[in-house]
VMD Tcl script that builds the backbone (N, CA, C; Angstrom):
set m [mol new atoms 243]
animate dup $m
set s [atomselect $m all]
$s set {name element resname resid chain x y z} {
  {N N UNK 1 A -11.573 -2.497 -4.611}
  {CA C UNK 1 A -12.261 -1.307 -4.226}
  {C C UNK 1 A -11.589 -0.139 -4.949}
  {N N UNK 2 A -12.340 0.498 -5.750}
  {CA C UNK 2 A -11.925 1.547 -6.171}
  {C C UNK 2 A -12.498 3.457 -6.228}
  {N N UNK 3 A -12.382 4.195 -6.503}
  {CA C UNK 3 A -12.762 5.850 -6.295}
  {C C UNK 3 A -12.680 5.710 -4.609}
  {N N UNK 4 A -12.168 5.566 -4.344}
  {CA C UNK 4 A -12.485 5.958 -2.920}
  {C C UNK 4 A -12.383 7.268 -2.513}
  {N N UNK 5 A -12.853 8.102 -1.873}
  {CA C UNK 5 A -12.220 9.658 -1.879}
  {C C UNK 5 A -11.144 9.669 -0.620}
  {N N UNK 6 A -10.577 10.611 -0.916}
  {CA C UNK 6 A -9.167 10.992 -0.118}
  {C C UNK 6 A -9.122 10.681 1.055}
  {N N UNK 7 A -10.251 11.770 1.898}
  {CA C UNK 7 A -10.512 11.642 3.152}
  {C C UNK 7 A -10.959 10.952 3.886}
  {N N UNK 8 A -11.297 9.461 2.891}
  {CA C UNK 8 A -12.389 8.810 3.734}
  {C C UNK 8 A -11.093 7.519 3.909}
  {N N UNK 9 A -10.126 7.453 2.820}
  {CA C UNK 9 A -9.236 6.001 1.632}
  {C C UNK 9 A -8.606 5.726 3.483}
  {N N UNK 10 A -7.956 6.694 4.463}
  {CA C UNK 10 A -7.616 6.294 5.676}
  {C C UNK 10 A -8.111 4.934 6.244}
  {N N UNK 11 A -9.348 5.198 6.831}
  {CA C UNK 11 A -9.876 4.613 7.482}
  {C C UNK 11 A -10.474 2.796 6.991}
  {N N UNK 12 A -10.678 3.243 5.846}
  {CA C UNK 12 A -10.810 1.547 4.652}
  {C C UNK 12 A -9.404 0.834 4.540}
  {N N UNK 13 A -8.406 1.829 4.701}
  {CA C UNK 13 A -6.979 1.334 4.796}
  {C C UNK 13 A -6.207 0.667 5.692}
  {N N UNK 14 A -7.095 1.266 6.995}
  {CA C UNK 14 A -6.772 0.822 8.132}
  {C C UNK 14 A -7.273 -0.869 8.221}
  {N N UNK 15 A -8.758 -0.744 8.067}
  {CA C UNK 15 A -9.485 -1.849 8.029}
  {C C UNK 15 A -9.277 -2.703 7.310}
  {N N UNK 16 A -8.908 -2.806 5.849}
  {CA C UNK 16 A -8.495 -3.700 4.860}
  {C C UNK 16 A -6.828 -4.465 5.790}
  {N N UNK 17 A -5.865 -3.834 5.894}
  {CA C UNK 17 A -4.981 -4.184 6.750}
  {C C UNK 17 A -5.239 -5.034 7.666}
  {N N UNK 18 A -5.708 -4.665 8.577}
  {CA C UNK 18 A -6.020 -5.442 9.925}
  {C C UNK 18 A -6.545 -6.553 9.645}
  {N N UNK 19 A -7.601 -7.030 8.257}
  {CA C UNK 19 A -8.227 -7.941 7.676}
  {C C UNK 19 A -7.129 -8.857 6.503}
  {N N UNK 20 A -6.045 -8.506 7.189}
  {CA C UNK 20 A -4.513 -9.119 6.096}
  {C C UNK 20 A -4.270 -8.663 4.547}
  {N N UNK 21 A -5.091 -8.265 4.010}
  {CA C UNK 21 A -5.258 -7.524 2.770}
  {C C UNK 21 A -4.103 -6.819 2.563}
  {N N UNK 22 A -3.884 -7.133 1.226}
  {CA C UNK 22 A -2.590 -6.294 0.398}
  {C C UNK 22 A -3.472 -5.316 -0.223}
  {N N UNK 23 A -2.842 -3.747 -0.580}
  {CA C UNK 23 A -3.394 -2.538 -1.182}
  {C C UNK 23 A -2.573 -2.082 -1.707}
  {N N UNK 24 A -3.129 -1.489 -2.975}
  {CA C UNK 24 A -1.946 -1.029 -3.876}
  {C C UNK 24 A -3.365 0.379 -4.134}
  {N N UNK 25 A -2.135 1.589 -4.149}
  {CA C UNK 25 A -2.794 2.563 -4.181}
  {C C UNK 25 A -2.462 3.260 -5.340}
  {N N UNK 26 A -3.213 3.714 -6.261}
  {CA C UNK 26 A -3.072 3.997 -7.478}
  {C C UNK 26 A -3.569 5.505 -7.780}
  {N N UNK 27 A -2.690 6.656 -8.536}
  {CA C UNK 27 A -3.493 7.613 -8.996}
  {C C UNK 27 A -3.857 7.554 -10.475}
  {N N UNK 28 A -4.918 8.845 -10.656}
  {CA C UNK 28 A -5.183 8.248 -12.200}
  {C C UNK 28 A -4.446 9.640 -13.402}
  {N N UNK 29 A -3.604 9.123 -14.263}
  {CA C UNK 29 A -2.777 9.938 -15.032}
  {C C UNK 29 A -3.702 10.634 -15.459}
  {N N UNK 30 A -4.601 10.631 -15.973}
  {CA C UNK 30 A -5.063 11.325 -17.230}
  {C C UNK 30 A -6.741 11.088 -17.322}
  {N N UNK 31 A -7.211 12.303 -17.744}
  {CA C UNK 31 A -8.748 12.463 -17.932}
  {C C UNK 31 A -9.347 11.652 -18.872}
  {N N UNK 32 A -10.312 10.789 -18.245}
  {CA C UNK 32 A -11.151 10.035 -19.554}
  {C C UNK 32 A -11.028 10.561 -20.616}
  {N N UNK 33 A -11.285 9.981 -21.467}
  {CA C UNK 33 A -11.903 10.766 -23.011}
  {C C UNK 33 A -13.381 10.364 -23.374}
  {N N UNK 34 A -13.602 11.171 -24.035}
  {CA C UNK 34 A -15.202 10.962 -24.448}
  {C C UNK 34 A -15.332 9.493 -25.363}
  {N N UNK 35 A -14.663 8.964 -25.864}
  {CA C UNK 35 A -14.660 7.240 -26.453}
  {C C UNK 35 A -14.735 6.438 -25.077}
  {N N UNK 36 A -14.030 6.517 -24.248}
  {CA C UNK 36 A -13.946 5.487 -22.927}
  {C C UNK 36 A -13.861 6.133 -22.046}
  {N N UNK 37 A -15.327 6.058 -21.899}
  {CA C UNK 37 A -16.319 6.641 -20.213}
  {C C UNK 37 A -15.464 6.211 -19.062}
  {N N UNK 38 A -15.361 4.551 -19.421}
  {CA C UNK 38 A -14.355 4.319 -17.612}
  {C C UNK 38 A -13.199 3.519 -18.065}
  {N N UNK 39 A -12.489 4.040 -18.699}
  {CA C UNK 39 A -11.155 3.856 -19.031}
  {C C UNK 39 A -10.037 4.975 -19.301}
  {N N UNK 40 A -8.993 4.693 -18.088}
  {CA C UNK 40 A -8.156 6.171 -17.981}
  {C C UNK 40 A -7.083 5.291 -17.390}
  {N N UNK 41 A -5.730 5.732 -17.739}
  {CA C UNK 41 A -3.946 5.527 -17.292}
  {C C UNK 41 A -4.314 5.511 -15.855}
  {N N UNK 42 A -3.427 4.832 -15.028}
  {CA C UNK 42 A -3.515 4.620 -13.767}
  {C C UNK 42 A -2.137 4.324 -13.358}
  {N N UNK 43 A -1.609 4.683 -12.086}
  {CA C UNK 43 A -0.306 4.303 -11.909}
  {C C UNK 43 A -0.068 4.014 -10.956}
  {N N UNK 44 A 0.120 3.048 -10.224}
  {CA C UNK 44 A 0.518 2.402 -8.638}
  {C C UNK 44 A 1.274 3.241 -7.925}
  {N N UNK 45 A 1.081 4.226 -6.958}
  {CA C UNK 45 A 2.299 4.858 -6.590}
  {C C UNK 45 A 2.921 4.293 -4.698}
  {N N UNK 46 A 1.839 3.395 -4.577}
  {CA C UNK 46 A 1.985 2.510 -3.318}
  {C C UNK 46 A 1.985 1.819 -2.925}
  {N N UNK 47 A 1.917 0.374 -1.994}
  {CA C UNK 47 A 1.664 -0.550 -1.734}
  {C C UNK 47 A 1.770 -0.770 -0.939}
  {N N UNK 48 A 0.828 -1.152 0.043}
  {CA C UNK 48 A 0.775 -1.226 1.399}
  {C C UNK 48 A 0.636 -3.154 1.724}
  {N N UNK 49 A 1.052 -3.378 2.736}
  {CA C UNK 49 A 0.859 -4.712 3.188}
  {C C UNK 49 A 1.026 -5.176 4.704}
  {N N UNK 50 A 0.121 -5.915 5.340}
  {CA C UNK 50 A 0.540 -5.914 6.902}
  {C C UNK 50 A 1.390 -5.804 7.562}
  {N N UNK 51 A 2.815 -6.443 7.044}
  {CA C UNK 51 A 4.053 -6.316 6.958}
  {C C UNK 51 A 4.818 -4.496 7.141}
  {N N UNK 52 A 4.124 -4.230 6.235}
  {CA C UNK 52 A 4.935 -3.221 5.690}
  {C C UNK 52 A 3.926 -1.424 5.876}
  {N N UNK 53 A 3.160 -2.127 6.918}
  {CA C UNK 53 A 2.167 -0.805 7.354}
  {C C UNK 53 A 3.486 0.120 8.566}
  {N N UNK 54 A 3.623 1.005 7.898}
  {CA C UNK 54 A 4.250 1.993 9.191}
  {C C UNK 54 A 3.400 2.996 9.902}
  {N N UNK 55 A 2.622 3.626 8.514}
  {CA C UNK 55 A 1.635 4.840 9.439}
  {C C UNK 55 A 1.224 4.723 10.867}
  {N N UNK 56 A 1.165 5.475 11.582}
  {CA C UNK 56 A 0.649 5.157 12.844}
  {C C UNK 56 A -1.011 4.893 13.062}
  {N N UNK 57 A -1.501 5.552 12.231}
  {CA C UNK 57 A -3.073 5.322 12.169}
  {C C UNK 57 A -3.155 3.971 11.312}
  {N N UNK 58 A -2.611 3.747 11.059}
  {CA C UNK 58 A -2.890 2.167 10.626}
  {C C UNK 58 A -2.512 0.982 11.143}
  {N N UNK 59 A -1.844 1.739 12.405}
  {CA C UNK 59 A -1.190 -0.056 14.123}
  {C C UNK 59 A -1.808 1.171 14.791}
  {N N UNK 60 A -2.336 -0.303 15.811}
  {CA C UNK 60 A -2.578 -0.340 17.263}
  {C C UNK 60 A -1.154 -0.514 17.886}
  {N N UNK 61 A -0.638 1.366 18.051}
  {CA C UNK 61 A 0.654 1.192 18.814}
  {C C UNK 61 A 0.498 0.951 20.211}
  {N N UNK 62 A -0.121 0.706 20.595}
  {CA C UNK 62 A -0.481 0.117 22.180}
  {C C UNK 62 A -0.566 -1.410 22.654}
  {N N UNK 63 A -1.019 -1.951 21.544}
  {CA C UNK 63 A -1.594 -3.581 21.663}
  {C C UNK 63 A -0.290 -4.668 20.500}
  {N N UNK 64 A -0.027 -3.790 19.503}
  {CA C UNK 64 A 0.661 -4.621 18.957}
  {C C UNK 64 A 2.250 -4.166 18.110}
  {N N UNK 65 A 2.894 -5.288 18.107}
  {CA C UNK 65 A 3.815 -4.929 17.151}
  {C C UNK 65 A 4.222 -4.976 15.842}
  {N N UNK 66 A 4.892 -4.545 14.821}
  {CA C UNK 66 A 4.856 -4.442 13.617}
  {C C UNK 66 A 6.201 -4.489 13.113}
  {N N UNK 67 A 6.901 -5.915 13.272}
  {CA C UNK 67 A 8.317 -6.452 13.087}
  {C C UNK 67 A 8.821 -6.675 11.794}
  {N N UNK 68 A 9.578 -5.801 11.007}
  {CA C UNK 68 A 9.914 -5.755 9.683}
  {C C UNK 68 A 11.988 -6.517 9.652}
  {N N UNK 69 A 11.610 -7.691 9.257}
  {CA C UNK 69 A 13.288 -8.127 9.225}
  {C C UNK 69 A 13.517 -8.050 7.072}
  {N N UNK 70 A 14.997 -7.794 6.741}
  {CA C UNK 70 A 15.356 -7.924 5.780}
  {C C UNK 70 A 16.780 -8.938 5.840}
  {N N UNK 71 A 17.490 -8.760 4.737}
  {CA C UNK 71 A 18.750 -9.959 4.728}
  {C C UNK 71 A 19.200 -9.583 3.546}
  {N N UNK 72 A 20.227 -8.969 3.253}
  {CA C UNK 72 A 20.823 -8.785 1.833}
  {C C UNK 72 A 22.406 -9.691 1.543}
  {N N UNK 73 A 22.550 -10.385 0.680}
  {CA C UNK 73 A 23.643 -10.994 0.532}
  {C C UNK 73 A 24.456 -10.659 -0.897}
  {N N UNK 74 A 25.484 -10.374 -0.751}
  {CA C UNK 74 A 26.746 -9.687 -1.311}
  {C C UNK 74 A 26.504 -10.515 -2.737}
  {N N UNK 75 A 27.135 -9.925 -3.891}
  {CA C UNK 75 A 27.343 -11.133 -5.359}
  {C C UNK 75 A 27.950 -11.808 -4.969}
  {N N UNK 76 A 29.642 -11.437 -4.360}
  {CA C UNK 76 A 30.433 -13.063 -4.165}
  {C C UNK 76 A 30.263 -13.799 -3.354}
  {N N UNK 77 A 28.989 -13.681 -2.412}
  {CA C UNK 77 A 28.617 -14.258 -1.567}
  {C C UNK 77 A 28.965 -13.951 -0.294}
  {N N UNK 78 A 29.669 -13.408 0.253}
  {CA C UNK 78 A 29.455 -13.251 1.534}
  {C C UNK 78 A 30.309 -11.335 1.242}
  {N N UNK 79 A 29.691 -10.906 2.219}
  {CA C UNK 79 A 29.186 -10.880 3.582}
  {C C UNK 79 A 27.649 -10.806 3.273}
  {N N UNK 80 A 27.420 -11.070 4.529}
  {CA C UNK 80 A 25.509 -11.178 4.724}
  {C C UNK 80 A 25.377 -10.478 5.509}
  {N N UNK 81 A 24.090 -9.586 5.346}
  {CA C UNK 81 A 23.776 -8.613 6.600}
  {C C UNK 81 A 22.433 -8.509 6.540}
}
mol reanalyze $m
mol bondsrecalc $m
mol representation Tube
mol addrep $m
């Protein structure tokens, strides 16, 4: 899915989520040129994933939870945290 406008990208965001969907949100660098009508620089500046949804408009903070664990381990191997 792409152009989505600003005000609306919320609510499709919400919904794509809840539907397990990964989103990567992209702006666009630079103005077409008159050679390539729909071809223009684009740059990922987000990525959203069920996992990794914090916004509040995007959980049901009432009904559910949204449990993020990590684990980093040292070069010489230990310590682990």
């Amino acid at each position: 899915m792409c152009g989505v406008p600003y005000h609306a990208a919320e609510g499709y965001i919400a919904r794509l989520i809840r539907a397990g969907f990964k989103i990567a949100i992209c702006d666009q660098m630079e103005q077409p040129g008159p050679a390539a009508k729909n071809s223009f620089a684009e740059k990922s500046v987000r990525v959203i994933t069920p996992g990794t949804a914090t916004d509040v408009a995007l959980l049901d903070t009432l009904r559910e939870n949204n449990f993020l664990a990590s684990i980093a381990k040292h070069a010489s191997g230990s310590p682990v945290g």
